[in-house]
MDAnalysis code that builds the backbone (N, CA, C; Angstrom):
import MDAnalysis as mda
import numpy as np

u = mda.Universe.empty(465, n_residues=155, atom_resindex=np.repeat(np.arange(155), 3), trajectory=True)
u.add_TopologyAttr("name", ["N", "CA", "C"] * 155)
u.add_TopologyAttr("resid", np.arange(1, 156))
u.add_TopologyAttr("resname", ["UNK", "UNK", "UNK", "UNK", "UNK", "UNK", "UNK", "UNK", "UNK", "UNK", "UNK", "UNK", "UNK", "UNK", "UNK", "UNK", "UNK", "UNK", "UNK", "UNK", "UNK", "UNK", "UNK", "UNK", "UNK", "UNK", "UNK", "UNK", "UNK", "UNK", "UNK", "UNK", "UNK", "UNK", "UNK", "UNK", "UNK", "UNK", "UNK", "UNK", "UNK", "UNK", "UNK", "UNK", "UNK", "UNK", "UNK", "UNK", "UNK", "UNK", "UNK", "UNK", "UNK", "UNK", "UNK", "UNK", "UNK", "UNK", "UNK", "UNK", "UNK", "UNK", "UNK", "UNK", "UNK", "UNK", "UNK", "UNK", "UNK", "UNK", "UNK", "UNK", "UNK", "UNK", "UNK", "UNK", "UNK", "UNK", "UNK", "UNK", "UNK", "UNK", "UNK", "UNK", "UNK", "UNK", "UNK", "UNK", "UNK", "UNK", "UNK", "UNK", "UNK", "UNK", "UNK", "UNK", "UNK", "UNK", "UNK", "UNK", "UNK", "UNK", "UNK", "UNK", "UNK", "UNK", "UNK", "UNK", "UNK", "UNK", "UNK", "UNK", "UNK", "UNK", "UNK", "UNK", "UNK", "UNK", "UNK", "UNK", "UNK", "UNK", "UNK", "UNK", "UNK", "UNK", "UNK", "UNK", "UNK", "UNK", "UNK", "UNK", "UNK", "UNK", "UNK", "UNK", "UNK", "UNK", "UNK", "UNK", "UNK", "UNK", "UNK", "UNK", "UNK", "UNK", "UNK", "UNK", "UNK", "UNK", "UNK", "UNK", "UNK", "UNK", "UNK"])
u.atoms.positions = np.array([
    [103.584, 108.719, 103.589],
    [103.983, 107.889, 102.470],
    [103.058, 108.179, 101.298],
    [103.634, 108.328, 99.812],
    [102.875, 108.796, 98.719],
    [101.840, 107.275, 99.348],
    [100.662, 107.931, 98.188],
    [99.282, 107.013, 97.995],
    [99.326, 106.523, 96.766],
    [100.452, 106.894, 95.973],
    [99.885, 107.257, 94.190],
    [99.819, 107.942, 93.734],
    [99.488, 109.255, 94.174],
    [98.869, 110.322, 93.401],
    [100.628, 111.302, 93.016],
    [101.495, 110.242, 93.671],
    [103.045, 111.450, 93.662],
    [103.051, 111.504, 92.483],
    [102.578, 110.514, 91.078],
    [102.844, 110.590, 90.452],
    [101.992, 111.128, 89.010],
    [100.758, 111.813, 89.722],
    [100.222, 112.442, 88.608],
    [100.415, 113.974, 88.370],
    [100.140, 114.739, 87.589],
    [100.067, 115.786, 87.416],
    [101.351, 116.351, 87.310],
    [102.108, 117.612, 87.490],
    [103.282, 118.070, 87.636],
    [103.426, 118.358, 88.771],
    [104.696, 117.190, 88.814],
    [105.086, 116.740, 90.228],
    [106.480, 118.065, 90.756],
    [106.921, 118.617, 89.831],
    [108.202, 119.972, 89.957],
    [107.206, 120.581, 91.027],
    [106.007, 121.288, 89.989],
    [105.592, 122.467, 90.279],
    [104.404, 122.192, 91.626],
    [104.449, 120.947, 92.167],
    [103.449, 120.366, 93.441],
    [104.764, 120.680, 94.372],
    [105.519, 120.536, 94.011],
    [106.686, 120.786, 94.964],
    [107.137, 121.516, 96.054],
    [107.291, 122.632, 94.675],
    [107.622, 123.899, 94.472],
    [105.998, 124.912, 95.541],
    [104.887, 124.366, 95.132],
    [104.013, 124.834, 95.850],
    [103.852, 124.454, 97.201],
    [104.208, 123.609, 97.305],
    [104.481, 122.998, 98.840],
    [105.396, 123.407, 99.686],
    [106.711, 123.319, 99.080],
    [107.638, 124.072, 100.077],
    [106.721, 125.951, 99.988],
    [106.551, 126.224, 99.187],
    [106.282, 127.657, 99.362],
    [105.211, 127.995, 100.271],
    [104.241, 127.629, 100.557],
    [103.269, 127.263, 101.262],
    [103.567, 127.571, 102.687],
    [104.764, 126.752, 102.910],
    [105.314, 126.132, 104.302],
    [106.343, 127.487, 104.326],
    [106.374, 128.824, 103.641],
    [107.154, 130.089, 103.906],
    [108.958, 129.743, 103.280],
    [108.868, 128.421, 102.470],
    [110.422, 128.398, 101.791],
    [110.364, 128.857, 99.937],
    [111.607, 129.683, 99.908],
    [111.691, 129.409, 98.391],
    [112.120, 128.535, 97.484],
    [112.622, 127.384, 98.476],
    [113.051, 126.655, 97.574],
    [113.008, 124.937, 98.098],
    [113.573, 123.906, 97.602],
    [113.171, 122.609, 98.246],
    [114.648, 122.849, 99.016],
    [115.707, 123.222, 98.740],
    [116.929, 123.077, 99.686],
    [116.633, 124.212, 101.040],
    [116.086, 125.113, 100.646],
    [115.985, 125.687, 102.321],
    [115.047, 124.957, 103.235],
    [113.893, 124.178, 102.587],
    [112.672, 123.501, 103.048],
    [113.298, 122.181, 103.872],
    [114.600, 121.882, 103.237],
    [115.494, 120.446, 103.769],
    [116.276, 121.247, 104.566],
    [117.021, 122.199, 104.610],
    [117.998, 122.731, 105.450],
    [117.143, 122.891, 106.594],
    [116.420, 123.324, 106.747],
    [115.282, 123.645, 108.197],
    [115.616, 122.397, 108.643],
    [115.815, 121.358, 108.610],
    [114.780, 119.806, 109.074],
    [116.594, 119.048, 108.788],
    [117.516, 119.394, 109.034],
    [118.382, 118.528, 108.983],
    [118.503, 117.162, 109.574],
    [119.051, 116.129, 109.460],
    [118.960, 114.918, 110.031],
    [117.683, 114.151, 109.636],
    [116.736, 115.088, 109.221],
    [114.936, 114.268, 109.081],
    [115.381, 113.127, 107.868],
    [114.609, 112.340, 107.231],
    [114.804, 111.427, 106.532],
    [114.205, 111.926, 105.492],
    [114.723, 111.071, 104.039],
    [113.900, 111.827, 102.894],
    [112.499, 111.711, 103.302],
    [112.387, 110.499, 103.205],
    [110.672, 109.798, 103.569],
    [109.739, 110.646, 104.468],
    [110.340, 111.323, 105.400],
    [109.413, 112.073, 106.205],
    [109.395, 113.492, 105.806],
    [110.534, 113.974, 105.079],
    [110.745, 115.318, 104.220],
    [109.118, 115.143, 102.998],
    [109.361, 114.282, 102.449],
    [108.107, 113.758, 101.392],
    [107.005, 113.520, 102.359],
    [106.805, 113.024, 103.180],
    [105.622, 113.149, 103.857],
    [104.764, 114.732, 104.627],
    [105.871, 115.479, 104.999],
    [105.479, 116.552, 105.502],
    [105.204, 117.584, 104.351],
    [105.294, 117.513, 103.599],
    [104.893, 117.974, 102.134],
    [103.594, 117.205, 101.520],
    [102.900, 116.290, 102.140],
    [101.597, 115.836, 101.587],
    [102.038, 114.390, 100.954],
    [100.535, 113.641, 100.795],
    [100.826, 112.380, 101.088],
    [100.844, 112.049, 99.324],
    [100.798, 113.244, 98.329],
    [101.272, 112.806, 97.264],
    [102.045, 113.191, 96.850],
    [103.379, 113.049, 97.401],
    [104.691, 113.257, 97.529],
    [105.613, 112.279, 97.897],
    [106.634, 111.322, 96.982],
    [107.641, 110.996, 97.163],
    [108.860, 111.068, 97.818],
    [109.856, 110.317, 98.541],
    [110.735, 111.205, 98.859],
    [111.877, 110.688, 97.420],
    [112.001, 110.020, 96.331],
    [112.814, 110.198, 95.814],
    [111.976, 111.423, 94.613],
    [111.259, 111.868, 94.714],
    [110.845, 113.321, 93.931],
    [111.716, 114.337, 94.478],
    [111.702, 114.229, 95.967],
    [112.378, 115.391, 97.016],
    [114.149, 114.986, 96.851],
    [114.506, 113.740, 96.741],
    [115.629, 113.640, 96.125],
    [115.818, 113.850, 95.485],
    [115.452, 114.053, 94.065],
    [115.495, 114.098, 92.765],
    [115.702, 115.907, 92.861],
    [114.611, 116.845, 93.131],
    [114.677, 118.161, 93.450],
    [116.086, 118.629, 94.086],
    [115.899, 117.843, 95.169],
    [118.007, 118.565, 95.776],
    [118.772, 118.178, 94.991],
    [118.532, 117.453, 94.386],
    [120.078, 116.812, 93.518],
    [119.768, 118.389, 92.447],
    [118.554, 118.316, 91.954],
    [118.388, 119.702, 90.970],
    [119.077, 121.071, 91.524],
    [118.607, 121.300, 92.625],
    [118.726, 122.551, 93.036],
    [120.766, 122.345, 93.374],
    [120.798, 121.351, 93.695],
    [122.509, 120.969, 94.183],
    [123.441, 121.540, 92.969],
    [122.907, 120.796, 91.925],
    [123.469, 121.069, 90.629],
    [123.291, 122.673, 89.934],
    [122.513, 123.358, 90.260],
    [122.324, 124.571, 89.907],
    [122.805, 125.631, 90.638],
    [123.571, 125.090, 91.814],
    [123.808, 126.003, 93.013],
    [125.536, 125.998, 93.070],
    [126.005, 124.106, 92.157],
    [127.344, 124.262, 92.552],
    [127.819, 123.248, 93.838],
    [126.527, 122.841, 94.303],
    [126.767, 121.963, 95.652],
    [126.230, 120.796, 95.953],
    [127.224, 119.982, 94.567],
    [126.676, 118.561, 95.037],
    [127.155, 117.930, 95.644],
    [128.593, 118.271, 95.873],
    [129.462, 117.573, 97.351],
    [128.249, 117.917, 98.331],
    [127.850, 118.751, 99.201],
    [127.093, 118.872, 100.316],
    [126.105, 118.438, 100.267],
    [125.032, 118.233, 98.697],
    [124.087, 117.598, 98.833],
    [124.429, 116.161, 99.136],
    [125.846, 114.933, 98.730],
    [126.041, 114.353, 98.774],
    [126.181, 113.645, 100.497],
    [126.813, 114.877, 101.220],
    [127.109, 114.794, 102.161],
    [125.666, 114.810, 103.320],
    [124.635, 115.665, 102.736],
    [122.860, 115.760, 103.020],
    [122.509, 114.426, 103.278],
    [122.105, 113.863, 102.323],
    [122.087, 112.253, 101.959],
    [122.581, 111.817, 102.890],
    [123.546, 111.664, 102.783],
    [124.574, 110.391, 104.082],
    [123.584, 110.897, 105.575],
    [123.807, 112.023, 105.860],
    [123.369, 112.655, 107.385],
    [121.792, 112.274, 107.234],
    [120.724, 112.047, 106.117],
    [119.778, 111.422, 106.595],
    [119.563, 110.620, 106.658],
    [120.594, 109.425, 105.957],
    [120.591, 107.835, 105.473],
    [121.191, 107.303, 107.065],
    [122.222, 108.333, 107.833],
    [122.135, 107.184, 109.207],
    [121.006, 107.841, 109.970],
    [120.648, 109.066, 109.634],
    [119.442, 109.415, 110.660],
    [118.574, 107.919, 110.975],
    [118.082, 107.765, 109.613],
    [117.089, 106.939, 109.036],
    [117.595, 105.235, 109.937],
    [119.163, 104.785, 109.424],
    [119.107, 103.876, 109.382],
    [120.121, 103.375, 110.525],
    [120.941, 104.207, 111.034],
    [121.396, 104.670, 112.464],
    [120.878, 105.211, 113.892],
    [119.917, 105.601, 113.840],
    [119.154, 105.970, 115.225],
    [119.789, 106.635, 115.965],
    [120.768, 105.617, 116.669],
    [121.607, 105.275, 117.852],
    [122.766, 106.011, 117.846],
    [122.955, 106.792, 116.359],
    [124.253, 106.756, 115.930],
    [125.416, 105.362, 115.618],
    [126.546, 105.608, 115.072],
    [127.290, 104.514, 114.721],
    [127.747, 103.746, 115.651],
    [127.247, 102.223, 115.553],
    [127.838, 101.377, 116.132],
    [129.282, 101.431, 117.247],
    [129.203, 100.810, 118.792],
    [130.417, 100.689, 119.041],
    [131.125, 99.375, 118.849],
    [130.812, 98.708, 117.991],
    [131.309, 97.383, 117.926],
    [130.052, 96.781, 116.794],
    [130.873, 96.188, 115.232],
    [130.604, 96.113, 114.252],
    [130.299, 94.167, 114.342],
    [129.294, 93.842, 114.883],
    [129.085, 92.673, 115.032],
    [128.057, 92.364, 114.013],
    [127.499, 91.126, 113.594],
    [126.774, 91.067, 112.298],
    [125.794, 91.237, 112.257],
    [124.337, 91.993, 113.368],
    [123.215, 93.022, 113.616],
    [124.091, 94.621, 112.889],
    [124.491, 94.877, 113.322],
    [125.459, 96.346, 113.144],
    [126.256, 96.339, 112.207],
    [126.514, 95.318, 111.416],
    [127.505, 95.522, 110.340],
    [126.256, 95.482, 108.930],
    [125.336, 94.685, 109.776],
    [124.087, 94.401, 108.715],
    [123.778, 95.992, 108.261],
    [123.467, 96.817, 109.493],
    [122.614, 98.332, 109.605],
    [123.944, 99.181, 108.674],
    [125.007, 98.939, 109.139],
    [125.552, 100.042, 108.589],
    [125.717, 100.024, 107.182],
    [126.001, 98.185, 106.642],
    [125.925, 98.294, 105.515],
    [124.484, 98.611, 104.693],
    [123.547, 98.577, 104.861],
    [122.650, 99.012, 104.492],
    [122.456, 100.549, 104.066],
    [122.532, 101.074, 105.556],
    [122.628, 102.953, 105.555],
    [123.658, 102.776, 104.421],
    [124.959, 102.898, 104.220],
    [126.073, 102.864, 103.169],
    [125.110, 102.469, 101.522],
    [124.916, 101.670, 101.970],
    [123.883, 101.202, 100.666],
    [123.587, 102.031, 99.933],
    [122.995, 102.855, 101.054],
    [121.100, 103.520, 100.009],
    [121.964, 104.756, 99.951],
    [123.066, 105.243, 100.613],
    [123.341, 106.213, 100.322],
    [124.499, 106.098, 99.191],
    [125.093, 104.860, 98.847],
    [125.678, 104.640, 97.698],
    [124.276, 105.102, 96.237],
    [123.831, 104.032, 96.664],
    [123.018, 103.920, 95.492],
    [121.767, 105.741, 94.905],
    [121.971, 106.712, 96.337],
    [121.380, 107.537, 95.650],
    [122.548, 108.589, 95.373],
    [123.784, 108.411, 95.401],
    [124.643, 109.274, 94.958],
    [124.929, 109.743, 93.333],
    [124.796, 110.572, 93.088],
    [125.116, 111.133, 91.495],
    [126.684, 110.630, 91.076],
    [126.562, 110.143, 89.786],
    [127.980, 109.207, 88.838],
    [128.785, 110.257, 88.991],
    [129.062, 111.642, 89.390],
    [130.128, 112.137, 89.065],
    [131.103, 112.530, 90.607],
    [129.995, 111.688, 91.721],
    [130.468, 111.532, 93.180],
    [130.392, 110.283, 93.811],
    [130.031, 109.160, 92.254],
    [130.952, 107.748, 93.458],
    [132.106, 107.445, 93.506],
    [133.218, 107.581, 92.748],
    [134.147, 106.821, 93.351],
    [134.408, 107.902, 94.618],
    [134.309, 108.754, 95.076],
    [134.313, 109.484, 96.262],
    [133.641, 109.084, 97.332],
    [132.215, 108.941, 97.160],
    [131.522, 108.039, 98.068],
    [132.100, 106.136, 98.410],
    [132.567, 106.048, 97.246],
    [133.130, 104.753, 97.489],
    [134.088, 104.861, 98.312],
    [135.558, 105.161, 98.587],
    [136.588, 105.933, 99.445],
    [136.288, 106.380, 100.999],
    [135.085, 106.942, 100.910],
    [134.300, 107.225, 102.356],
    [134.008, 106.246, 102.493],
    [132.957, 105.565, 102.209],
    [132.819, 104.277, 102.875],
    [133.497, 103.117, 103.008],
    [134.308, 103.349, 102.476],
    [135.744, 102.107, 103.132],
    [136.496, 102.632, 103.976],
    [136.726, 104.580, 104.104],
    [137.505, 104.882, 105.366],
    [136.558, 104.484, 106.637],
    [135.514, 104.914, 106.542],
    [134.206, 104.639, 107.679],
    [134.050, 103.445, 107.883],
    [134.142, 102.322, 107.081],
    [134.243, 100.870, 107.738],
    [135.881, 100.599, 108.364],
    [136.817, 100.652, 107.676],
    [138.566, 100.724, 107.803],
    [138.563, 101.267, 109.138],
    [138.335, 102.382, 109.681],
    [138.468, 103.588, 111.042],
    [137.306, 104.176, 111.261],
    [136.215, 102.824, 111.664],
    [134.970, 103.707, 112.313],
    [135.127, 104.966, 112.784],
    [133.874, 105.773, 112.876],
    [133.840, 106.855, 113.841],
    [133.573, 106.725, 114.921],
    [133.818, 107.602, 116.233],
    [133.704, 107.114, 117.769],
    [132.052, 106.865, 117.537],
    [131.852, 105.454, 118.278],
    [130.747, 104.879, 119.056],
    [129.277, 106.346, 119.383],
    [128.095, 106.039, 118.642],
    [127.568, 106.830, 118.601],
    [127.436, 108.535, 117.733],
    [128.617, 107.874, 117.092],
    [128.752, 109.388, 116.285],
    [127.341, 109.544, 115.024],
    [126.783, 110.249, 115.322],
    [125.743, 110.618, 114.286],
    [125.628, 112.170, 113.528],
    [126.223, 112.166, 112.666],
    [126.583, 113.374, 112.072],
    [124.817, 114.537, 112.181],
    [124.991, 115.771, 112.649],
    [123.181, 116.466, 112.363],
    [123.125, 117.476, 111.575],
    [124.556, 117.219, 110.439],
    [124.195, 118.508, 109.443],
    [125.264, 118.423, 108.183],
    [125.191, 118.278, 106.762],
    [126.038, 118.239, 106.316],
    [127.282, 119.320, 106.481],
    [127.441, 119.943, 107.564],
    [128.523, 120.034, 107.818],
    [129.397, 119.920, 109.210],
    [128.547, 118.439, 108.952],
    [129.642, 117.927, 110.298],
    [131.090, 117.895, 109.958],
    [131.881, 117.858, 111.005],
    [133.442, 117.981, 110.844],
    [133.864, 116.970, 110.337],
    [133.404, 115.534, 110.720],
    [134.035, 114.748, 110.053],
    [133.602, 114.729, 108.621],
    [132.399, 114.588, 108.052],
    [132.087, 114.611, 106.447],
    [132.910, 115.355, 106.014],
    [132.939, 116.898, 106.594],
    [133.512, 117.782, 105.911],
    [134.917, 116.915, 105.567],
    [135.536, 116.710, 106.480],
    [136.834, 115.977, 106.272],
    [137.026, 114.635, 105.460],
    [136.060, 114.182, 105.362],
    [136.115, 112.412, 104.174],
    [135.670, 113.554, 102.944],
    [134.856, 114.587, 103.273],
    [134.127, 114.673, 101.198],
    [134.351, 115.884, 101.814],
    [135.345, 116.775, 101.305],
    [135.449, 118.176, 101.120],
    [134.506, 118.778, 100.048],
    [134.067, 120.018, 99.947],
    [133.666, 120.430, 98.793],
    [135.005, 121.049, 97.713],
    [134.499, 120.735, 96.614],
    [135.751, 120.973, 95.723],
    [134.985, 121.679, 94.261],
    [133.489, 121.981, 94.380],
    [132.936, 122.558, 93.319],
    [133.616, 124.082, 93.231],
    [133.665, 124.775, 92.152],
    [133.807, 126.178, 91.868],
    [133.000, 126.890, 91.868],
])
């Protein structure tokens, strides 16, 4: 967990030296290694003056420069139930489990980019509407089902 210090100096180029360090060129191959991990521990294994919404902030960069913010979108979700799913998804949405899922849904609403919510909105009403089977925990944005709620549709 940052100490404080995530936020002094130039926080890009602390990054950027960190994943490189660790043998990546970039912060999206440094996250692709570590699928399912959580931002928070992505930012931690990068040093303790490191954020994970810095490391969010970076994929959304690199997403946007690459063409792939559907998948980064879809990234997000696969670490938001890592994080806030464990168990994978609920088999029965009782008000402990409806609490968790709405939450995970939450944070992954709230870190989605404006030009992929009403999309994210749509997913998460098919995913509450027609859960996924009991235990389903997606371990890569390209699980079959994401792929199937959020296609990629960039050029």
């Amino acid at each position: 967990m940052s100490d404080g210090g995530a936020w002094q100096g130039n926080i890009k180029a602390r990054l950027y030296e960190r994943v490189r360090e660790r043998g990546y060129d970039s912060l999206t191959a440094f996250a692709d290694a570590r699928p399912a991990v959580p931002l928070y521990v992505l930012a931690d294994e990068l040093g303790n003056d490191v954020a994970a919404v810095q490391v969010l902030s970076g994929l959304l960069y690199e997403a946007e420069q690459h063409k792939r913010v559907t998948r980064f979108v879809r990234d997000v979700l696969v670490r938001e139930v890592a994080e806030g799913l464990p168990n994978g998804w609920p088999p029965i949405l009782d008000d402990a489990s409806r609490f968790e899922v709405a939450m995970t849904l939450g944070r992954w609403s709230a870190y989605t980019p404006e030009t992929h919510e009403e999309r994210v909105r749509q997913v998460r009403d098919v995913l509450l509407a027609s859960p996924p089977p009991p235990g389903w925990r997606p371990l890569s944005p390209d699980d079959e089902l994401l792929r199937t709620l959020l296609p990629d549709e960039e050029a």
